[in-house]
C-alpha positions in Angstrom: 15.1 9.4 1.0 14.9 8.2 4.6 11.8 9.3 6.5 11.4 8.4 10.5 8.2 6.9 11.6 7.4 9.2 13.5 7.7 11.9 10.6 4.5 13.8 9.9 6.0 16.8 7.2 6.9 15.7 3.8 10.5 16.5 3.8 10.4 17.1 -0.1 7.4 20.0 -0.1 7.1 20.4 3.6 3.1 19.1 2.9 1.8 18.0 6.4 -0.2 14.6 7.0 2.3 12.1 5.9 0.9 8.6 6.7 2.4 5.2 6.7 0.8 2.9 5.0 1.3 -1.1 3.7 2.8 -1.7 0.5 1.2 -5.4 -0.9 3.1 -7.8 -3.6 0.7 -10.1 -5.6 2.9 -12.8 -6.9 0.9 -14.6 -9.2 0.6 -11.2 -11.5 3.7 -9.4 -10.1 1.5 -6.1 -9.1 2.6 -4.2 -6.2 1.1 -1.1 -4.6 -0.3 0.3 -1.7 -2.7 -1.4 0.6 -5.8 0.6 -0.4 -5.4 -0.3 -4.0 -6.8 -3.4 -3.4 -10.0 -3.6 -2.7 -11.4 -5.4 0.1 -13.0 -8.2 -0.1 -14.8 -11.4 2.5 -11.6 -13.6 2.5 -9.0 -10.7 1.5 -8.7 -8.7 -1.1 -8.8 -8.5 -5.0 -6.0 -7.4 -6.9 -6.6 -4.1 -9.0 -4.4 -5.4 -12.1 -5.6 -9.0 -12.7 -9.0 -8.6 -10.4 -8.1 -12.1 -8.9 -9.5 -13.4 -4.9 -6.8 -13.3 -2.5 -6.7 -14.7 0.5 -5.2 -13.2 3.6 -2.4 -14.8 4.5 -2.2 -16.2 1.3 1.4 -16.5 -0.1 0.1 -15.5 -3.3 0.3 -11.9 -1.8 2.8 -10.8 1.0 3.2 -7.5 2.1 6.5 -6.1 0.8 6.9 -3.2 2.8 5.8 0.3 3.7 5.8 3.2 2.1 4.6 7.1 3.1 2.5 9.7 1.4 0.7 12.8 2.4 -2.8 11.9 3.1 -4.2 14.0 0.7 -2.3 13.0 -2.3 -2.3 9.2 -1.9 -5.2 8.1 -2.9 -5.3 10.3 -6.1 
């Protein structure tokens, strides 16, 4: 479903507050999820599936995209 940036109603249940957030790929365990998955950490972040360092900027982990939630249900 296409949503414009500029879109704050979910246009499935018509729930206000949709954000745009980053969607990270960590490539040496093939996880990918949103941004605030991962926590943060002093150089990066650590990956929530194999709890690995990674490094900003690292190629290890790229960001892959965005994605959009309400902001209420996306970090259930």
């Amino acid at each position: 479903m296409q949503i414009e940036s500029d879109q704050t109603v979910c246009p499935a249940c018509g729930a206000e507050g949709l954000e745009i957030f980053p969607v990270l790929h960590h490539m040496m365990c093939a996880y990918v999820g949103p941004q605030y998955d991962f926590a943060p950490a002093a150089a990066g972040y650590i990956c929530p599936k194999c709890r690995r360092d990674i490094v900003s900027g690292d190629l290890a982990c790229e960001s892959w995209g965005q994605a959009r939630a309400v902001s209420d249900v996306a970090r259930r």
